[in-house]
The first five atom37 places (N, CA, C, CB, O) and aatype in JSON, in Angstrom:
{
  "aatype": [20, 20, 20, 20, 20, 20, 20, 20, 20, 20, 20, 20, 20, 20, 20, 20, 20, 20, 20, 20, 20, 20, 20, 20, 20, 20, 20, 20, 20, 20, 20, 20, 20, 20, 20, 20, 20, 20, 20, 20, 20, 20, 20, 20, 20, 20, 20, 20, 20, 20, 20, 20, 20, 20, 20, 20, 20, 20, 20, 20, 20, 20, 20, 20, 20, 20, 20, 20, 20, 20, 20, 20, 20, 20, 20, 20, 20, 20, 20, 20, 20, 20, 20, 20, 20, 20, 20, 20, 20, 20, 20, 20, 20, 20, 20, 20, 20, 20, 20, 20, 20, 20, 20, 20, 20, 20, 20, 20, 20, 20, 20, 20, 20, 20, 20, 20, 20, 20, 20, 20, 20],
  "atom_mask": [
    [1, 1, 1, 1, 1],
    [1, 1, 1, 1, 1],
    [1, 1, 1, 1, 1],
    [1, 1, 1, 1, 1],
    [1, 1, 1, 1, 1],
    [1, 1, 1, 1, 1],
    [1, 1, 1, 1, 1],
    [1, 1, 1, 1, 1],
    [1, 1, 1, 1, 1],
    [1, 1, 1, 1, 1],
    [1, 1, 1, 1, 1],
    [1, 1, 1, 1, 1],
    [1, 1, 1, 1, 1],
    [1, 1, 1, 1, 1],
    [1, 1, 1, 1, 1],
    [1, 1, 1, 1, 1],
    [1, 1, 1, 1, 1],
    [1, 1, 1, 1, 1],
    [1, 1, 1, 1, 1],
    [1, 1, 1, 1, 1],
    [1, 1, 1, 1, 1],
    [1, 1, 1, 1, 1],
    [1, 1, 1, 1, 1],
    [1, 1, 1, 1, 1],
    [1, 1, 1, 1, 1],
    [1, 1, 1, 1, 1],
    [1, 1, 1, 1, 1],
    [1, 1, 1, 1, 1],
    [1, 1, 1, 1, 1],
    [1, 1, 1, 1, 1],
    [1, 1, 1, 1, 1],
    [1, 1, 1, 1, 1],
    [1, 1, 1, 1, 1],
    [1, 1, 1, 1, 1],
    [1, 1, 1, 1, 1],
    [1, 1, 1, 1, 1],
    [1, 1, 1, 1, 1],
    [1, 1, 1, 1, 1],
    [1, 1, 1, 1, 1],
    [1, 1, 1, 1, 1],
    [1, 1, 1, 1, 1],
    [1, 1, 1, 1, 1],
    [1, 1, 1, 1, 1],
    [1, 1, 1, 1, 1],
    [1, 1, 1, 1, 1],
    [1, 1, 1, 1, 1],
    [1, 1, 1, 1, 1],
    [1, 1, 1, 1, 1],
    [1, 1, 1, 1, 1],
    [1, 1, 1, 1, 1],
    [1, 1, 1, 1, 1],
    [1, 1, 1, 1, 1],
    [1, 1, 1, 1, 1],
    [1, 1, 1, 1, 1],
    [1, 1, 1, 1, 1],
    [1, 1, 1, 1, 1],
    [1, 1, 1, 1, 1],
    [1, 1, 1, 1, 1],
    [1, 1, 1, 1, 1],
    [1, 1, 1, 1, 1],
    [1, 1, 1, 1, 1],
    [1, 1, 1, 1, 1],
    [1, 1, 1, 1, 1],
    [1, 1, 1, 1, 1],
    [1, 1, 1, 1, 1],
    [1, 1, 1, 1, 1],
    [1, 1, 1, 1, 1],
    [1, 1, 1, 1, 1],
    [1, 1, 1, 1, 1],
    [1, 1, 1, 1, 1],
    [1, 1, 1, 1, 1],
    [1, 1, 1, 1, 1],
    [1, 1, 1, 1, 1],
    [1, 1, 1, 1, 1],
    [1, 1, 1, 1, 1],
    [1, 1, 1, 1, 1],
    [1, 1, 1, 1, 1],
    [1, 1, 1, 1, 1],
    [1, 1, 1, 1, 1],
    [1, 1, 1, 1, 1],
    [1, 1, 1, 1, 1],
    [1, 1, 1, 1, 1],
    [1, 1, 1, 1, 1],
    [1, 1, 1, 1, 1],
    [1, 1, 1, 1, 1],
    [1, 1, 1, 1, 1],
    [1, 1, 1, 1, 1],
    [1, 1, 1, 1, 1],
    [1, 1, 1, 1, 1],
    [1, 1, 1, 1, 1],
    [1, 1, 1, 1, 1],
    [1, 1, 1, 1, 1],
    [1, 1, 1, 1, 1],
    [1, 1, 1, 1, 1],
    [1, 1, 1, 1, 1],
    [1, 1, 1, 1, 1],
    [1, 1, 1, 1, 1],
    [1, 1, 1, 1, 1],
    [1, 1, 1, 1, 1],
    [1, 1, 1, 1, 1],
    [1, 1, 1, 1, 1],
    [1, 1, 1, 1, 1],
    [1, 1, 1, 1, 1],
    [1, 1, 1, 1, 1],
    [1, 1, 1, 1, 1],
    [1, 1, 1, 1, 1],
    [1, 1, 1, 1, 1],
    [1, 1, 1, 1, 1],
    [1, 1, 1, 1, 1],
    [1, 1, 1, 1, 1],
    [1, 1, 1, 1, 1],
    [1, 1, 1, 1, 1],
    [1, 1, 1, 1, 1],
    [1, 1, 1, 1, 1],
    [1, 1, 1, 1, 1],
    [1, 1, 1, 1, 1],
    [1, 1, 1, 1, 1],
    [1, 1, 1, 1, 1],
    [1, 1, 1, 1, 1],
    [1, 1, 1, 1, 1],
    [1, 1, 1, 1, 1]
  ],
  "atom_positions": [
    [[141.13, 148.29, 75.22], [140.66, 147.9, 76.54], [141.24, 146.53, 76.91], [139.12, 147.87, 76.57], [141.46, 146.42, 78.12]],
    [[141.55, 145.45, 76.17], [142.1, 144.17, 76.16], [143.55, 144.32, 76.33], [141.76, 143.41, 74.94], [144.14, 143.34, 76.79]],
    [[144.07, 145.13, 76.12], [145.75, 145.18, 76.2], [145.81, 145.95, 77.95], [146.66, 146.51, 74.54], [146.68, 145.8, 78.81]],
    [[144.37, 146.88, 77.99], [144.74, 147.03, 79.41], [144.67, 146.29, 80.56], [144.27, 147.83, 79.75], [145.4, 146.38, 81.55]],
    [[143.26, 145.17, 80.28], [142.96, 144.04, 80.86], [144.32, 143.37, 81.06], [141.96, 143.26, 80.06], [144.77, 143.27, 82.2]],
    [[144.92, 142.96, 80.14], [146.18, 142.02, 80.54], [147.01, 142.9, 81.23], [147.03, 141.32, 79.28], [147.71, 142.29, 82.02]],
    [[147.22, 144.28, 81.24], [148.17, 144.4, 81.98], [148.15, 144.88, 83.46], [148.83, 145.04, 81.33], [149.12, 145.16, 84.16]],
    [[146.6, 144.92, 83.86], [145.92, 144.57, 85.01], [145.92, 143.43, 85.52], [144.89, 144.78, 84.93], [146.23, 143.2, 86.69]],
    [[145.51, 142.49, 84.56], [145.59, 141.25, 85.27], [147.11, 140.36, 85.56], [144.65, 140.43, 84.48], [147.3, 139.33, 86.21]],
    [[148.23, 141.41, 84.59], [149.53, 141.02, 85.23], [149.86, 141.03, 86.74], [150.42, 141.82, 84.69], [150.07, 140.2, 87.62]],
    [[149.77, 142.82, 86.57], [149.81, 143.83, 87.75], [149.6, 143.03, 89.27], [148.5, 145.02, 87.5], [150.39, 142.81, 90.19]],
    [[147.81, 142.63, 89.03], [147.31, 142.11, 90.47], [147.91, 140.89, 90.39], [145.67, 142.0, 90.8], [147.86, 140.39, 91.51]],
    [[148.53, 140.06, 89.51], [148.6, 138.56, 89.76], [150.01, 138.47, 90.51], [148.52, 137.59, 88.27], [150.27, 137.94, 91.59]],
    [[151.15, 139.42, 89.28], [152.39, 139.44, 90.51], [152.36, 140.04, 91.67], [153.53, 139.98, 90.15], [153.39, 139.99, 92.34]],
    [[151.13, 140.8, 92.23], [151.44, 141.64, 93.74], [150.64, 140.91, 94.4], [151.08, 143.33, 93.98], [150.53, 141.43, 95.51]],
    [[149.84, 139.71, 94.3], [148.88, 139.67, 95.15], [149.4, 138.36, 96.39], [147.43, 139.4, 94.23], [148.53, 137.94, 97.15]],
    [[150.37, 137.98, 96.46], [151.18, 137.89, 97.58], [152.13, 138.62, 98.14], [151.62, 137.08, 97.52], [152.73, 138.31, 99.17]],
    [[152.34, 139.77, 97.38], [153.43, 140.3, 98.03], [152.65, 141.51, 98.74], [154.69, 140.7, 97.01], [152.97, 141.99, 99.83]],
    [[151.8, 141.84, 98.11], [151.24, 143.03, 98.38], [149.82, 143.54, 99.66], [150.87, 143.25, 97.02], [149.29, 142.5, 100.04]],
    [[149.31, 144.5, 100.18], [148.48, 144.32, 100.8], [147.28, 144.33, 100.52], [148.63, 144.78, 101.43], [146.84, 145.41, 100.15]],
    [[146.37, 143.21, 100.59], [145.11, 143.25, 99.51], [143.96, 143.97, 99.94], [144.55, 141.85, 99.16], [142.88, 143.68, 99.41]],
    [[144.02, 145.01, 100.94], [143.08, 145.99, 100.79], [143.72, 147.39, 99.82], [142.63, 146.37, 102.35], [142.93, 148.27, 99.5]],
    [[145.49, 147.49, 99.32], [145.68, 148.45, 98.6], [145.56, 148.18, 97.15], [146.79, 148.93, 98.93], [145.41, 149.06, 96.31]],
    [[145.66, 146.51, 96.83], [145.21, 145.81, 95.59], [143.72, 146.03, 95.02], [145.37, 144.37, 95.85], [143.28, 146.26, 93.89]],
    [[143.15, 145.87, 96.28], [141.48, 146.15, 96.13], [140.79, 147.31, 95.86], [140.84, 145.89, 97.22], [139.65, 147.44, 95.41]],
    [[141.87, 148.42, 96.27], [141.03, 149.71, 95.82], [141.49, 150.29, 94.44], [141.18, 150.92, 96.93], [140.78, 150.81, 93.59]],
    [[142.9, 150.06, 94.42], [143.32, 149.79, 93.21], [142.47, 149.46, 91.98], [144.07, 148.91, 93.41], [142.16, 150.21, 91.05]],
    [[142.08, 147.88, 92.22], [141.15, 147.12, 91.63], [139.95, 148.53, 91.07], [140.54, 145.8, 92.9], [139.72, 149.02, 89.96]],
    [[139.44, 148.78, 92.32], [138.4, 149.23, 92.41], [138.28, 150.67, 91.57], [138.17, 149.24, 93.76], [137.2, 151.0, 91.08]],
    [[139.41, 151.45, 91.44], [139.8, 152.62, 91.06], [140.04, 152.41, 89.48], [141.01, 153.11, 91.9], [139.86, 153.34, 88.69]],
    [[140.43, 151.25, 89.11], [140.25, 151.02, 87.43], [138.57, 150.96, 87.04], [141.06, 149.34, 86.91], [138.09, 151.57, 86.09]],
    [[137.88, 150.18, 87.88], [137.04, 149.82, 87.54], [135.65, 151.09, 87.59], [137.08, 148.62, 88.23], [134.61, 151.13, 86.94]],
    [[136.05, 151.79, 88.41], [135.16, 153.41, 88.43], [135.69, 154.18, 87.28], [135.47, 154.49, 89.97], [135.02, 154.99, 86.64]],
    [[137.23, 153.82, 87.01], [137.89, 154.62, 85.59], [136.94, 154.27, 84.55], [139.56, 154.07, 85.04], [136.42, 155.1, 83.81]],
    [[136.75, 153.1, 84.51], [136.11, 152.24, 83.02], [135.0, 152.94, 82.81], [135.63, 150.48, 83.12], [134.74, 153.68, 81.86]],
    [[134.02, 152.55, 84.18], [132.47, 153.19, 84.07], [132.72, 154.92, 84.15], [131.32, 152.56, 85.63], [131.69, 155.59, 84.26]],
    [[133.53, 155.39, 84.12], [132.86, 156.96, 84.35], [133.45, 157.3, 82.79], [133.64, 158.19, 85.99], [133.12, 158.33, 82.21]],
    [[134.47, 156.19, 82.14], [134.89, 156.5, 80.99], [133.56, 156.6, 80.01], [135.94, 155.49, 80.62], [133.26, 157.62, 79.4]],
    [[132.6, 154.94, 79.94], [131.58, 155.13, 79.41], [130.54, 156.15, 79.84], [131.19, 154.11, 79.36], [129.93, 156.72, 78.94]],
    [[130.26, 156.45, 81.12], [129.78, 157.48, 81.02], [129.69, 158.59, 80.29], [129.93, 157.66, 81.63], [128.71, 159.21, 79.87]],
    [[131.29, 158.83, 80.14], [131.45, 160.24, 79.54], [130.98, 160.55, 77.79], [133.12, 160.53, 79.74], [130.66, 161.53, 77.12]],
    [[131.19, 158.9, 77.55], [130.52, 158.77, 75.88], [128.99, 159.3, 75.6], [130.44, 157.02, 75.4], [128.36, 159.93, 74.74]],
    [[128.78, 158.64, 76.82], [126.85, 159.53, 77.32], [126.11, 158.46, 76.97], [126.02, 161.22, 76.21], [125.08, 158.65, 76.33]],
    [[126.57, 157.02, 77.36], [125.83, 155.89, 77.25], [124.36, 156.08, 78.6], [127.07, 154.47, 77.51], [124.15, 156.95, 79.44]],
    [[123.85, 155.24, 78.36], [122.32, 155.39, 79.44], [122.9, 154.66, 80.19], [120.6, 154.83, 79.04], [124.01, 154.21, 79.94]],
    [[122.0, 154.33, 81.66], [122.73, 153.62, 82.37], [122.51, 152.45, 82.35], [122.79, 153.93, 83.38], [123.33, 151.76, 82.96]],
    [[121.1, 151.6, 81.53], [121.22, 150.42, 81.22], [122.09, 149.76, 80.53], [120.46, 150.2, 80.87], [122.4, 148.57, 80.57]],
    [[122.62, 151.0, 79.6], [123.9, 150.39, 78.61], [125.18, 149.95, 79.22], [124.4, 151.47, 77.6], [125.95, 148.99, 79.08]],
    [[125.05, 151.7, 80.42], [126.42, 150.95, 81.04], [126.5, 150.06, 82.02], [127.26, 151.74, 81.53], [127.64, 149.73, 82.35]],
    [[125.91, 149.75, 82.38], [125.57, 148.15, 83.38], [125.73, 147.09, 82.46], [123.82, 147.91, 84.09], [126.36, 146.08, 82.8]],
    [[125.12, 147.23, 81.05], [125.58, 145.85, 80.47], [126.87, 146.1, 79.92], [124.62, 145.22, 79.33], [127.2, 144.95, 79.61]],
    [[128.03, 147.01, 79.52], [129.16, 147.16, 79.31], [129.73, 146.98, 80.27], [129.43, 148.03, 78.84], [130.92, 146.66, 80.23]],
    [[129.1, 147.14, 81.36], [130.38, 147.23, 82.19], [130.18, 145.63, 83.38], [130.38, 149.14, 83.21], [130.77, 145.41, 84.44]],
    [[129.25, 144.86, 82.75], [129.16, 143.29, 82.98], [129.74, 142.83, 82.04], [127.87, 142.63, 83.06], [130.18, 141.72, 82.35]],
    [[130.15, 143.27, 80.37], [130.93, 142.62, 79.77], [131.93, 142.48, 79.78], [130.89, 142.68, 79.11], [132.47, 141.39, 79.65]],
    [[132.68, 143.87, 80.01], [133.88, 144.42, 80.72], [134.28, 143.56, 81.77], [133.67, 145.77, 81.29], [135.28, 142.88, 81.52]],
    [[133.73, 143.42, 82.91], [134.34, 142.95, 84.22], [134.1, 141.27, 83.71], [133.4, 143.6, 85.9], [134.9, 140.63, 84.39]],
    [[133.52, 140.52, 83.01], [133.27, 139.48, 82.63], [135.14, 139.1, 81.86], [131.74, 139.6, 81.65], [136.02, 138.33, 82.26]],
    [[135.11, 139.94, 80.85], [136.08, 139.97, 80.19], [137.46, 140.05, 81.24], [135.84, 141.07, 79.24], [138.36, 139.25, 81.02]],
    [[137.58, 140.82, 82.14], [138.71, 141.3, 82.73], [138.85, 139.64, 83.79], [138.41, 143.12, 83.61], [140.0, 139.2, 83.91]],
    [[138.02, 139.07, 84.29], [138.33, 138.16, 85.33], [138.35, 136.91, 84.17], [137.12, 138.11, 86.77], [139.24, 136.14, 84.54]],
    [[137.86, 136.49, 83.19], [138.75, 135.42, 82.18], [139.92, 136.01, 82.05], [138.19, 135.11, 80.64], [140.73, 135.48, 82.82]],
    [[140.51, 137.06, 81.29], [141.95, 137.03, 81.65], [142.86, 136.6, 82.43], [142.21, 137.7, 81.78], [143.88, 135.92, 82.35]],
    [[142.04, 137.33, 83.51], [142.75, 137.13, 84.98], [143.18, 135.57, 85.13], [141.6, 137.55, 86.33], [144.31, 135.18, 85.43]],
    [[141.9, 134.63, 84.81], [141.62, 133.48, 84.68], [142.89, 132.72, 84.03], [140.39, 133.45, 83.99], [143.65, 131.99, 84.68]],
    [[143.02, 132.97, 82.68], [143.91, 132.48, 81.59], [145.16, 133.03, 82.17], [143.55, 132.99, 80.02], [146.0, 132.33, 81.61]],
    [[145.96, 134.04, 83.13], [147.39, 134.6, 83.11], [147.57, 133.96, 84.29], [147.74, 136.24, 83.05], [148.69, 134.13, 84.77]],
    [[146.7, 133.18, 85.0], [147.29, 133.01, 86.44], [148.11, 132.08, 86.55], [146.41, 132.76, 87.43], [148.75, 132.11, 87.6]],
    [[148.4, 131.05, 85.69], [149.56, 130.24, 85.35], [150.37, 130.58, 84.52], [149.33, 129.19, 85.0], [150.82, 129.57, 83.98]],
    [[150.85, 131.57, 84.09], [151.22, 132.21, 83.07], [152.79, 131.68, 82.91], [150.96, 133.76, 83.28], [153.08, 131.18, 81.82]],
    [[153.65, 131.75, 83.75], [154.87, 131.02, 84.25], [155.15, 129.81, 84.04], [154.97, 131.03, 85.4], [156.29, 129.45, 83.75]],
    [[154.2, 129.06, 84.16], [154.39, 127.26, 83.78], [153.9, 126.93, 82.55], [153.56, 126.17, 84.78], [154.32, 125.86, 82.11]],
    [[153.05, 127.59, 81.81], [152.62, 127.42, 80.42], [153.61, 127.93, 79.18], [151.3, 128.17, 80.32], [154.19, 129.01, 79.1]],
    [[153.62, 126.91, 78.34], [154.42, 127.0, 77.15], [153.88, 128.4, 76.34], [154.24, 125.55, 76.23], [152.91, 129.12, 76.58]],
    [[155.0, 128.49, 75.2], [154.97, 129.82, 74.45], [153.44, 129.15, 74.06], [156.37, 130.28, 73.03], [152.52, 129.66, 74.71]],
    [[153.05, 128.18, 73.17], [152.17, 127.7, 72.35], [150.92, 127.99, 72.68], [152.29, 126.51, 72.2], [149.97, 128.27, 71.95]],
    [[151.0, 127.84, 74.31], [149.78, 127.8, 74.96], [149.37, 129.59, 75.52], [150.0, 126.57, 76.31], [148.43, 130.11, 76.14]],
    [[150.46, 130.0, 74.98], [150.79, 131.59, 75.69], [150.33, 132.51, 74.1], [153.07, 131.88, 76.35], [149.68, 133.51, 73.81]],
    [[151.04, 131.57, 73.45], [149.86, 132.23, 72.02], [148.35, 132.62, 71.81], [149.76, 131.29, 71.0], [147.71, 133.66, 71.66]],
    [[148.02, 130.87, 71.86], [146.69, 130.76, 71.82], [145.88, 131.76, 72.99], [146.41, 129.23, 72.0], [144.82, 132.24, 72.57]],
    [[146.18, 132.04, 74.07], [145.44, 132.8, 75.02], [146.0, 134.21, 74.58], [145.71, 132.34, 76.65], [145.4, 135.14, 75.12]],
    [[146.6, 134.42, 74.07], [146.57, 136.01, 73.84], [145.53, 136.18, 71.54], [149.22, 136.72, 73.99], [144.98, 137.15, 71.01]],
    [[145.78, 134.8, 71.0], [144.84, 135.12, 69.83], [143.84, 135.11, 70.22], [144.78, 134.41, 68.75], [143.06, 135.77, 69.55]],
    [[143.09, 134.27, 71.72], [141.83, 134.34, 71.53], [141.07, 135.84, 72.17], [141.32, 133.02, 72.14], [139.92, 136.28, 72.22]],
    [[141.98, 136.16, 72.46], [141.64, 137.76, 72.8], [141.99, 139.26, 72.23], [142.1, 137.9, 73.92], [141.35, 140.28, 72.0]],
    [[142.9, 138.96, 72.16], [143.45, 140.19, 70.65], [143.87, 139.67, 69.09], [145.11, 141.05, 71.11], [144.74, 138.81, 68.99]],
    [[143.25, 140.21, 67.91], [143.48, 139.96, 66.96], [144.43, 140.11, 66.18], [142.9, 140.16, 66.68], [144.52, 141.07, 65.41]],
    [[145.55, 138.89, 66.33], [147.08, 139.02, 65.99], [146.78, 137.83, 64.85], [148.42, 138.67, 67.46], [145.82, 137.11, 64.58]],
    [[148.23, 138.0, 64.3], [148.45, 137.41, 62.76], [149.51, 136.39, 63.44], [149.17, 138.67, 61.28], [149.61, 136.33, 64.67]],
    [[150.09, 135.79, 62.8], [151.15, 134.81, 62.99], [152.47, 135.05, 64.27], [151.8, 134.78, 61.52], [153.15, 134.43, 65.09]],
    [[152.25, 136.18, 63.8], [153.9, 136.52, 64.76], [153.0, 137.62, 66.49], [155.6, 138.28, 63.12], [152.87, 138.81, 66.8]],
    [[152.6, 136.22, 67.12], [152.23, 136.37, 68.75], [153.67, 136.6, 69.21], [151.43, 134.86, 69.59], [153.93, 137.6, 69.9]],
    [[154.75, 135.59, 68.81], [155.95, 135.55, 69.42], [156.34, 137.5, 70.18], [157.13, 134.87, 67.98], [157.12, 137.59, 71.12]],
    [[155.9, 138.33, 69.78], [156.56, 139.74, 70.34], [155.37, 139.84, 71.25], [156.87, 141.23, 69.13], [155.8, 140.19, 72.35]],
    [[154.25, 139.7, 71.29], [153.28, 139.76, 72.37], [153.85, 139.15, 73.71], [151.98, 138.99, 71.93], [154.04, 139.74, 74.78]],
    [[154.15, 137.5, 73.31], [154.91, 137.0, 74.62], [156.15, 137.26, 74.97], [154.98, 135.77, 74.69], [156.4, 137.04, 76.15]],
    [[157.18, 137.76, 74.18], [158.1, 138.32, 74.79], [157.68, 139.91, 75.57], [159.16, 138.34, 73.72], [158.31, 140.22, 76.58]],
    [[156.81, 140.66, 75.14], [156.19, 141.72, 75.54], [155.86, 141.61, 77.07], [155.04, 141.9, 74.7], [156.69, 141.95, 77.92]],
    [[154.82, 141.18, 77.35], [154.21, 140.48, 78.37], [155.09, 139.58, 79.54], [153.32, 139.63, 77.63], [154.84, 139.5, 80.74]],
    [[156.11, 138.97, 78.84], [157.43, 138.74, 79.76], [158.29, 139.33, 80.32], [158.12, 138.25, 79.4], [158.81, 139.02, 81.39]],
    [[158.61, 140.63, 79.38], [159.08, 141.79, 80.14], [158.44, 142.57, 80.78], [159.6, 142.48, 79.58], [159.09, 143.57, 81.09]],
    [[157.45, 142.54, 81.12], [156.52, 143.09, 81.7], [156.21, 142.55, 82.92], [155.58, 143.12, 80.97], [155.81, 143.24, 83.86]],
    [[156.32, 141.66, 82.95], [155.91, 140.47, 83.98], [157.55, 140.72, 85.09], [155.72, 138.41, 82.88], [157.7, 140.83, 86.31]],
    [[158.41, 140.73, 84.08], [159.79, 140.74, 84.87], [159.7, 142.42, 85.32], [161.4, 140.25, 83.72], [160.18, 142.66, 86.43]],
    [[159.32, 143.22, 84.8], [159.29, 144.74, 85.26], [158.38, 145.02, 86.42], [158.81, 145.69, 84.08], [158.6, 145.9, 87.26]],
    [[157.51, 144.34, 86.42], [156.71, 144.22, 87.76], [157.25, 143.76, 89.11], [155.7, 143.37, 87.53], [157.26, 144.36, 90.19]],
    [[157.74, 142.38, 88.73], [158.53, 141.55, 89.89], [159.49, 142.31, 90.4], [159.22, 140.26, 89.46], [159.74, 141.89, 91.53]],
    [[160.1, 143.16, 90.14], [161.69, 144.12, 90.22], [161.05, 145.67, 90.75], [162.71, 144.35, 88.18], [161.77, 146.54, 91.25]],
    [[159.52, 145.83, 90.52], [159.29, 147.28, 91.3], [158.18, 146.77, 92.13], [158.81, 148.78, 90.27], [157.54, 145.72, 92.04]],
    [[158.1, 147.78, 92.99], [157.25, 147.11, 93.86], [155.54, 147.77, 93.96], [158.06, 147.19, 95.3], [155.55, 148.99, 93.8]],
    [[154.58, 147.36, 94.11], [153.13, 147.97, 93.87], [153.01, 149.39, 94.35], [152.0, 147.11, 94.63], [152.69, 150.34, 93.63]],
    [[153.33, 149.47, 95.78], [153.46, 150.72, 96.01], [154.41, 151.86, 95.0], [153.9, 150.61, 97.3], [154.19, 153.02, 94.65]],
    [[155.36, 151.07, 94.78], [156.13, 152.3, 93.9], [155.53, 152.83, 92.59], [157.57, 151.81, 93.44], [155.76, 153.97, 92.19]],
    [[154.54, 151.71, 91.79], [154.26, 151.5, 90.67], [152.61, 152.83, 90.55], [154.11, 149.6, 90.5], [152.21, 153.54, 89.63]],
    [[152.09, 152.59, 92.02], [150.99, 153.32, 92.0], [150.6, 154.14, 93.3], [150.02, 152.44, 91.64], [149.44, 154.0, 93.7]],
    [[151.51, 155.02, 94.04], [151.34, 155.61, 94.75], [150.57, 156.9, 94.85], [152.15, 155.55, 94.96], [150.07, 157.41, 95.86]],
    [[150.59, 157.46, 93.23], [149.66, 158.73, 93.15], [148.3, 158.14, 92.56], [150.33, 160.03, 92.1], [147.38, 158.9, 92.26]],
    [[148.17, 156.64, 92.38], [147.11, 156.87, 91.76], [145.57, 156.43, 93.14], [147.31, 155.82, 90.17], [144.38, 156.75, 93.14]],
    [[146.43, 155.56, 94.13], [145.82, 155.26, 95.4], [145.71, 156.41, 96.37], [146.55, 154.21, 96.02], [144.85, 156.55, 97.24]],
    [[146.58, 157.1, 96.12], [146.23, 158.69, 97.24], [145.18, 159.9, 96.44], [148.13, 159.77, 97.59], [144.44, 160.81, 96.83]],
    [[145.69, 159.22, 94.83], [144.74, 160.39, 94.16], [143.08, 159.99, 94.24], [145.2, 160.59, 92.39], [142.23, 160.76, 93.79]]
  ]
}
């Protein structure tokens, strides 16, 4: 769920000037009904999933939080924000090159192209 978080919170961070933020928003919105109908389907109660899915969205907007400078921050500092969220050993170095190409694969397609069946679906 943390590897998808970041690559959500890539997603919206490079489109959200380029892009139109009511198609960002449903977007948004369309992961976030994914998540809860996911726990649903485990057959959690619904008090459970209200508090999962406050930890969840808690979790997803610190990311968001930590990548939004992502560009001006050193590898060092690009480490530490990806150990304190996924449990990596010494060698982060392929995470941030990961996440850089990723970042560059985004910038080069455009939102609409990236998610056109999933906003009409």
């Amino acid at each position: 769920m943390i590897i998808f978080f970041f690559h959500l919170s890539f997603l919206l961070k490079e489109n959200k000037d380029k892009e139109n933020s009511v198609d960002l928003q449903e977007f948004f919105d369309f992961c976030i009904r994914q998540i809860e109908l996911s726990i649903r389907e485990i057959g959690y109660g619904d008090a459970t999933i209200n508090k999962k899915m406050k930890d969840y969205i808690n979790l997803l907007y610190s990311i968001i939080d930590k990548v939004h400078n992502w560009e001006t921050i050193d590898d060092k500092e690009k480490s530490e924000i990806l150990k304190k969220y996924i449990d990596i050993s010494d060698n982060s170095q392929s995470y941030i090159d990961y996440f850089e190409n990723f970042r560059d694969f985004l910038i080069k397609n455009s939102f609409k192209n990236l998610s056109k069946h999933i906003i009409s679906f």
